[in-house]
C-alpha positions as CSV (number, residue, x, y, z in Angstrom):
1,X,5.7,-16.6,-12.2
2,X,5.1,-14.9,-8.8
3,X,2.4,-13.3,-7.6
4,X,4.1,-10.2,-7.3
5,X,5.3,-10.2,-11.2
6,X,1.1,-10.7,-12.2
7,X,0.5,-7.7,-10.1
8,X,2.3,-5.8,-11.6
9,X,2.1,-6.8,-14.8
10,X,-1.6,-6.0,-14.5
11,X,-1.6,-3.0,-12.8
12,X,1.1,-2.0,-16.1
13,X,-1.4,-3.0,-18.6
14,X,-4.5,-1.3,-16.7
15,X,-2.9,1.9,-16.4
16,X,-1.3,2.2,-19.8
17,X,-5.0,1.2,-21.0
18,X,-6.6,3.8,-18.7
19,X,-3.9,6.7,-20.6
20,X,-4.7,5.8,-24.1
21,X,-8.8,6.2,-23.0
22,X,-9.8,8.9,-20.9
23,X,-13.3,7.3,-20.6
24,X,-11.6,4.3,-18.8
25,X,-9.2,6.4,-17.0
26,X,-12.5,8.3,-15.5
27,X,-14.6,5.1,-14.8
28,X,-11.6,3.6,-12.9
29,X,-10.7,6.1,-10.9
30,X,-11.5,6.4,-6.9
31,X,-14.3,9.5,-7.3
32,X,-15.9,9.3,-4.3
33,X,-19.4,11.4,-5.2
34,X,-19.8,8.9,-8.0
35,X,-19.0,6.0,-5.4
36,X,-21.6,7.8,-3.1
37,X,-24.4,9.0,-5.8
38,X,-24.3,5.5,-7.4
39,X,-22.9,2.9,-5.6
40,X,-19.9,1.9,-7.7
41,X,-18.2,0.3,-5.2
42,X,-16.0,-1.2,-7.6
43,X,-13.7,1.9,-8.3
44,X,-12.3,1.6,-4.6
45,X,-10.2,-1.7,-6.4
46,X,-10.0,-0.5,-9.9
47,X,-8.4,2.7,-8.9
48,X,-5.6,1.1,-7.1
49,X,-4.9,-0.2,-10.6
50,X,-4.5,3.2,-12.3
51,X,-1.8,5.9,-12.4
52,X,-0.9,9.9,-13.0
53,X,2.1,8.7,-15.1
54,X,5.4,6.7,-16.1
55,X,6.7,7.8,-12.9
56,X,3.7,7.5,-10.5
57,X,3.4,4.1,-11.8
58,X,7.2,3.1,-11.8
59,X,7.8,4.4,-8.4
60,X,4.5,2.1,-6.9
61,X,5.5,-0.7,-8.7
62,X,9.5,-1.0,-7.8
63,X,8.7,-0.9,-4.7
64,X,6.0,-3.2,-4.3
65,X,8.6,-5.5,-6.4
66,X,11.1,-4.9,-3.7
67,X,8.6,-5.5,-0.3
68,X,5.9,-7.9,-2.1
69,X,8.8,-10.4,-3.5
70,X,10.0,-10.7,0.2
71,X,6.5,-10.6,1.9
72,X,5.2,-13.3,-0.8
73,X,7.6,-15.9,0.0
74,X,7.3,-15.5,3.5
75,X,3.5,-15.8,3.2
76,X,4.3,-19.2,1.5
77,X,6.7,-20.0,4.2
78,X,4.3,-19.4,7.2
79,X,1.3,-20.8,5.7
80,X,1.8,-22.8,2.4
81,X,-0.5,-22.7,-0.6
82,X,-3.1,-20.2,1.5
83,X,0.2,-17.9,2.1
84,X,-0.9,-16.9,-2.1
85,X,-4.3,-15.9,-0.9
86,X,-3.3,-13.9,2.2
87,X,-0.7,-11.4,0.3
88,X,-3.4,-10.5,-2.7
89,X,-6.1,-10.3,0.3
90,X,-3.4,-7.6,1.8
91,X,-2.8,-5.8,-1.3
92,X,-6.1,-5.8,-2.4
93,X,-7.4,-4.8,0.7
94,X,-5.0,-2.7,1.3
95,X,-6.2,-0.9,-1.7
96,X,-9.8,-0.7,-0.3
97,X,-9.1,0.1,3.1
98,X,-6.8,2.8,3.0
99,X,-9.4,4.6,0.2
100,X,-12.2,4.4,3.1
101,X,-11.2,7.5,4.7
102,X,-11.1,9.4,1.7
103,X,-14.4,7.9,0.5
104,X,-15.9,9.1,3.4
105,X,-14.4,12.6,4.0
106,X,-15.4,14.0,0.1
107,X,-18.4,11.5,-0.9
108,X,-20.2,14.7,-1.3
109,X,-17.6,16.7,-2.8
110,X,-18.0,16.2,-6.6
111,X,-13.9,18.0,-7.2
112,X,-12.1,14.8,-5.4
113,X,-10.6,12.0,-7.0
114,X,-7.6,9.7,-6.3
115,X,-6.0,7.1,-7.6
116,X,-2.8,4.7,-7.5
117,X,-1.8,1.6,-5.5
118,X,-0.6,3.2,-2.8
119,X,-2.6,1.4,-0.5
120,X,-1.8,-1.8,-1.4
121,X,1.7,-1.0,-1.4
122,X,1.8,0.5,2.0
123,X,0.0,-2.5,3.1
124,X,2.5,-4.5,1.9
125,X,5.7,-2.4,2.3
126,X,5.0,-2.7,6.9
127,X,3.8,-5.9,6.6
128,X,7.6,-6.5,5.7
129,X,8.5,-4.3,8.9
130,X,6.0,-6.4,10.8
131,X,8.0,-9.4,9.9
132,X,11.6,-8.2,9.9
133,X,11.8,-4.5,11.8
134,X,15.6,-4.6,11.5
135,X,16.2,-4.8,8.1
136,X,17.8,-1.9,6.5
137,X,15.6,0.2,3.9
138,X,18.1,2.3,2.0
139,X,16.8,6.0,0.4
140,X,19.0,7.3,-2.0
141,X,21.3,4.1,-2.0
142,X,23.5,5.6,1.0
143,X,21.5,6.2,3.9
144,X,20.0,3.2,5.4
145,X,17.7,2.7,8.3
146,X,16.3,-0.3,10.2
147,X,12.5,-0.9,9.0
148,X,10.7,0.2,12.0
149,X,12.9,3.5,12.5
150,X,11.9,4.7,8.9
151,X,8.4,3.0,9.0
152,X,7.9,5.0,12.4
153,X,9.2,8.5,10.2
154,X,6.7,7.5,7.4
155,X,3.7,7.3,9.6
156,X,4.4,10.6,11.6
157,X,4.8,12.1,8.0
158,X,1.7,10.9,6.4
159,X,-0.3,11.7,9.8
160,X,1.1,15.5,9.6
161,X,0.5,15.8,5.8
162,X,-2.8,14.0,6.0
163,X,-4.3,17.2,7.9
164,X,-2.3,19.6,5.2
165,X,-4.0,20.6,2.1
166,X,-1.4,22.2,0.4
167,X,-0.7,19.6,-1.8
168,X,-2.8,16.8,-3.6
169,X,-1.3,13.8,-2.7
170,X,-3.8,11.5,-0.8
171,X,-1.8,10.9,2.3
172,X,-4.5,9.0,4.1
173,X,-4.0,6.3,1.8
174,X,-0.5,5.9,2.6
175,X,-1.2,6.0,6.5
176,X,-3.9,3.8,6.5
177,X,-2.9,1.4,4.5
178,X,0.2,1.1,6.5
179,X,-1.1,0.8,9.4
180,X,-3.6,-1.8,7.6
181,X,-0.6,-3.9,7.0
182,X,0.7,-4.5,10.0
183,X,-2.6,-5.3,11.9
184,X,-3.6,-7.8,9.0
185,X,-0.5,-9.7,8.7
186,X,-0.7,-9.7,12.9
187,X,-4.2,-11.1,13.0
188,X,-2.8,-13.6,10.0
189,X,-0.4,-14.8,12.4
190,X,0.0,-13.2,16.0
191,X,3.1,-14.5,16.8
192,X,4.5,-12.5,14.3
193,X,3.8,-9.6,16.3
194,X,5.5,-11.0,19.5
195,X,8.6,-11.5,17.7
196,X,8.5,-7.7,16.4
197,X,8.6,-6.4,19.7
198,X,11.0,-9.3,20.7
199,X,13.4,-8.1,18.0
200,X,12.9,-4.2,19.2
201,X,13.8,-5.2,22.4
202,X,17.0,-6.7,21.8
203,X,17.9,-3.9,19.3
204,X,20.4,-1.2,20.0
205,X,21.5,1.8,17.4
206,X,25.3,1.1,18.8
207,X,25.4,-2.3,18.1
C-alpha cells in the first residue's frame, strides 16, 4: 500500500473520530491561544488530520490522492527508499508550516481556530508543479491549464484573500504551504528547480 493510501486512510479515521467526539474534535484542532497559553504544540499536526465535513474532507483528500500518488513515486524515483521519508516530511511539514502564520497572528485571540490538511496538500499539490510545470490540471473536467499557469492564479488568490476577512477560510495555509512545497522539494534536490525554469523557458501557449 502507498504512502499516499495510509494518509489518507488516517486522516479518514481521525476526522470521522474527531465528529462522533466533540472533546477530541476540540483537543485536535489548530487553536492557537491554547497553542500559546499551554504549549500544545502538538495540535499544529493533529489539526491537519481533522475536518468541517464529508465534503471538507473529500475535497482534501482527492486531491492529495491525485498530486501525492504522482509526487510519491517520483520521490522513490529520485531518491530510493529515503524518497518515503521526504514526501511525509513535506506533508507533514507542510501541515506545520503553513499553520505558523496563523499561530502567530491570533495566539492571543481566544475566537480563532482552524483546521484541515490544507497545508500538507498545498505542499504537495506545487511540489508536483515544481517537478512537472507543464502538466495540465483540469477544473471542472474541461478547462485545463499547465501547472505553473494555475499554480501562479492560486497563489495571487490566496495572497489577495489572505488579507480579506470576509470569509473564514484560512487562506494563509493554502499560500504558505504552497509556497513551502516548492522550496522543500528544491532544497531536496536543486536540480529540480533548474529543470522548472528550463521547461518554462522552452514553453509557448501556441505550441
Amino acid at each position: 500500500m502507498s504512502l499516499t493510501l495510509i494518509i489518507i486512510i488516517v486522516t479518514v479515521i481521525a476526522s470521522m473520530a474527531a465528529w462522533k467526539n466533540s472533546r477530541l474534535f476540540s483537543k485536535w484542532m489548530m487553536h492557537p491561544y491554547t497553542i500559546h497559553q499551554n504549549k500544545q504544540y502538538y495540535r499544529l499536526v493533529t489539526s491537519g488530520f481533522v475536518h468541517g465535513g464529508y465534503g471538507h474532507l473529500a475535497f482534501n483528500m482527492i486531491t492529495f490522492y491525485f498530486f501525492g500518488s504522482y509526487v510519491e513515486k517520483a520521490f522513490g524515483l529520485y531518491f530510493g527508499i529515503p524518497g518515503d521519508f521526504y514526501f511525509l516530511m513535506l506533508y507533514l511539514l507542510g501541515i506545520v508550516v503553513a499553520d505558523l502564520p496563523s499561530y502567530w497572528k491570533n495566539r492571543t485571540n481566544v475566537n480563532y481556530s482552524a483546521i484541515g490538511a490544507s497545508g500538507g496538500v498545498s505542499a504537495v499539490l506545487f511540489s508536483s508543479i515544481l517537478l512537472n510545470p507543464l502538466n495540465q490540471i483540469c477544473l471542472y473536467i474541461f478547462i485545463c491549464f499547465p501547472g505553473f499557469i494555475l499554480g501562479a492564479v492560486y497563489l495571487f488568490y490566496t495572497y489577495y484573500k489572505s488579507n480579506n476577512l470576509a470569509d473564514n477560510i484560512n487562506h494563509d495555509a493554502h499560500l504558505y504551504g504552497a509556497l513551502f512545497g516548492m522550496v522543500f522539494t528544491a532544497i531536496l534536490r536543486p536540480r529540480f528547480l533548474f529543470d522548472f525554469i528550463d521547461q518554462l523557458s522552452h514553453f509557448s501557449l501556441f505550441n
